[in-house]
N, C-alpha and C positions, 0 to 999 in steps of 0.2 A: 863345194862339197859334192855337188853333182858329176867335175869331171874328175874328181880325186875318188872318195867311196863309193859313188855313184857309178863309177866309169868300172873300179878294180871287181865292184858287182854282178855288171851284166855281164861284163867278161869271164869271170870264175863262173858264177850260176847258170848265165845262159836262161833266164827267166823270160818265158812265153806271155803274152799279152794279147786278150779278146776284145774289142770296145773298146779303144783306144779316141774312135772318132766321137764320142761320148763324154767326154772331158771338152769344154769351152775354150777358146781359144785364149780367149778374154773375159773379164768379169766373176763376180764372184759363185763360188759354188760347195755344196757341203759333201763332202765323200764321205759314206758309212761303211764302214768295212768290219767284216767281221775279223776275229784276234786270236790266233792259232800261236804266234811267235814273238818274242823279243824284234824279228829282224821287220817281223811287217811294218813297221815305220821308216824301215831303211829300203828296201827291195818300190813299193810303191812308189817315193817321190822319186826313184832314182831310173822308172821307166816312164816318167811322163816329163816334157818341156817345160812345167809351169812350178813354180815352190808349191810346196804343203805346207801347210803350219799345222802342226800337233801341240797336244799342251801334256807340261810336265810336273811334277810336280818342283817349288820354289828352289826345294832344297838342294838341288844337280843344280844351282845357281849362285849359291850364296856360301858356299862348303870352302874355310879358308884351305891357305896354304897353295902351295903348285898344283897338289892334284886336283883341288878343288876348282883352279882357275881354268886348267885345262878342262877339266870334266864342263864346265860354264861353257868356255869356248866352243867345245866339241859339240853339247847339246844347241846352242844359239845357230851353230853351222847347219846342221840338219834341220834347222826350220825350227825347233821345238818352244814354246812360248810357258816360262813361266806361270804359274799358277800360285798364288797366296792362298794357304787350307786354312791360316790363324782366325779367319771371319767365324760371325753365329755362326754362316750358314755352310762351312768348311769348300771344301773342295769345287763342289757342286755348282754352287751360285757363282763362284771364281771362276770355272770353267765355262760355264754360259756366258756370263759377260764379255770375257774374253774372245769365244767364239766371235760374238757380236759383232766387235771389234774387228775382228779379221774379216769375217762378210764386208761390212760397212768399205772397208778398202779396197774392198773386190776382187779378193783374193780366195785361195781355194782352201776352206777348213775341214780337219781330217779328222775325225773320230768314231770311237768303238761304241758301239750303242749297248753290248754286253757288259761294257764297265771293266771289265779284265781280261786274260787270257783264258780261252774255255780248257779246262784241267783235263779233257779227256777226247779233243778233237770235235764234237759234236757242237753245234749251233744254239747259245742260249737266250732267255728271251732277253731283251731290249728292255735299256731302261728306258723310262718316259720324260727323264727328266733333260738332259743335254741337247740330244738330237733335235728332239720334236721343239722344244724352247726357241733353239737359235734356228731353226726352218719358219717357223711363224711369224718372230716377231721380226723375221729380218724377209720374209719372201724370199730367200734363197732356193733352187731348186735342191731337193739332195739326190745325190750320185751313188747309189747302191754298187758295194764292191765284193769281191769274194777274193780272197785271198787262199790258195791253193797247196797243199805240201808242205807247209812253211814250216811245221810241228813236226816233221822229219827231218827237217835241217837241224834245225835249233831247239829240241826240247826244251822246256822248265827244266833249270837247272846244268845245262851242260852250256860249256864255255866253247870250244870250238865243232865249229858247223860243220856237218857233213855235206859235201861236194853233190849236190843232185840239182836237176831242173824247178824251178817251184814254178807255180803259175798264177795269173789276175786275169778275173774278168770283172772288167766293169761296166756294167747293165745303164739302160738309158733313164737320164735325168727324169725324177718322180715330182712333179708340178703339185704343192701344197697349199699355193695363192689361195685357194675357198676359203681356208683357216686361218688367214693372215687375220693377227690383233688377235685371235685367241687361244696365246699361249698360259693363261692363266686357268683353262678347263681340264682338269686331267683325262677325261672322257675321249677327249676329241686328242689327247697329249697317248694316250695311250693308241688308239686308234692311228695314229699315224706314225708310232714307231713300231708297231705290228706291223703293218704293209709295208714297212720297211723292211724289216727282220723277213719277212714273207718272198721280197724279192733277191735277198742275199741268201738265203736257205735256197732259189731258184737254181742261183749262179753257181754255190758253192756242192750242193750234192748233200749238203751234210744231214742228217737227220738232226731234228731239231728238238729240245727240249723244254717245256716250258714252266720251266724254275729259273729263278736268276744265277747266274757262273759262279757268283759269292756263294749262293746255298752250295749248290753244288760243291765247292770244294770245301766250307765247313763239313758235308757231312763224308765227304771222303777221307780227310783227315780225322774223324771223330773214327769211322770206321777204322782206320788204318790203327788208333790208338787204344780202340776195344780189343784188335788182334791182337796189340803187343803187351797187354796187359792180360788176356787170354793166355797166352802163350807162357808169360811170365807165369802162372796161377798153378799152370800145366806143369811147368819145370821145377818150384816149387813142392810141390805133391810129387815130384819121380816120376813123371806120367812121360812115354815118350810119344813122338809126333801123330802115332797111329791111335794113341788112346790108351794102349795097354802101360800096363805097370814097369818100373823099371826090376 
């Protein structure tokens, strides 16, 4: 995959890269990257030497039929590792483990500590539960990354990418060992995905917000759906866009 999408990548985008000698040669390690785009799981492992493993959710695994098999295929190619959401503890405690699992083999694990794509380009807080979990109980160093432009190529919701440069900087490995074994405090669980979120806000420029990307785009959406219902209320009554009557 890396010299097929990997390769058709750098060559169309031409994607720049800071801290490159910041990534291990060998051994395991956690890259936190902030999530501006669809493609940042594809642009990342496709400018560094070593696999990423991301995790996905189950379902891009298990979807019969051709397209299903291919869509499995395709995601297994790029690195991306199932995840089972059916548990009590859904997504979450699947995706910690998992991670685990990838450290433990001393490989390099890739995740968004925002939890999703931020709906408006800016930087939002970190959850405490994934990152800070598998940096603890595994001693893993994590590798702060910023992810640059990405939200220009590929918006939410548009299918073909616009042709520009993106960019990555990835900042030097953040040593968590003092907290090792106490992934079970959320005090100290918090506290270390803050200094994380703290160094990728460094790298990326972004102004940072400190609500999680989930609120945030509930109330965007909430807003968007008071206008349309504003609007409707407006048109009803004759009322035109300026307020006066029809």
């Amino acid at each position: 995959m890396k010299f097929s999408i990997g390769g058709s990548l750098k060559l169309a985008f031409r994607p720049w890269v800071e801290g490159l000698e910041n990534i291990p040669a060998e051994g395991p390690a956690i890259l936190a990257s902030n999530h501006l785009s669809f493609s940042d799981s594809f642009f990342l492992p496709a400018v560094l030497d070593r696999k990423v493993t991301f995790i996905a959710k189950a379902e891009y695994f298990t979807s019969p039929g051709v397209k299903g098999k291919l869509t499995a295929a395709f995601f297994k190619g790029v690195g991306q590792l199932p995840v089972d959401r059916s548990g009590a503890r859904g997504a979450g405690e699947a995706a910690i483990q998992s991670g685990i699992k990838v450290i433990e083999a001393g490989e390099l694990f890739g995740i968004y500590p925002e939890g999703t794509r931020s709906p408006d380009g800016r930087l939002y807080r970190g959850k405490p539960g994934g990152l800070a979990r598998v940096a603890l109980a595994t001693g893993a160093p994590v590798i702060p990354v910023a992810m640059i432009d990405t939200e220009k190529i590929q918006p939410p919701g548009k299918v073909v990418p616009k042709l520009m440069r993106p960019g990555i900087r990835i900042g030097k490995p953040l040593d968590f060992s003092r907290y090792h074994g106490m992934d079970n405090d959320r005090f100290i669980l918090r506290s270390v995905t803050d200094e994380v979120m703290y160094e990728i806000m460094k790298l990326s420029g972004q102004e940072y917000v400190d609500i999680y990307a989930t609120a945030a785009k509930r109330q965007i959406a909430d807003a968007e759906k008071a206008a349309k219902a504003d609007k409707g209320e407006k048109a009803d009554k004759g009322e035109k866009a300026d307020g006066t009557s029809e």
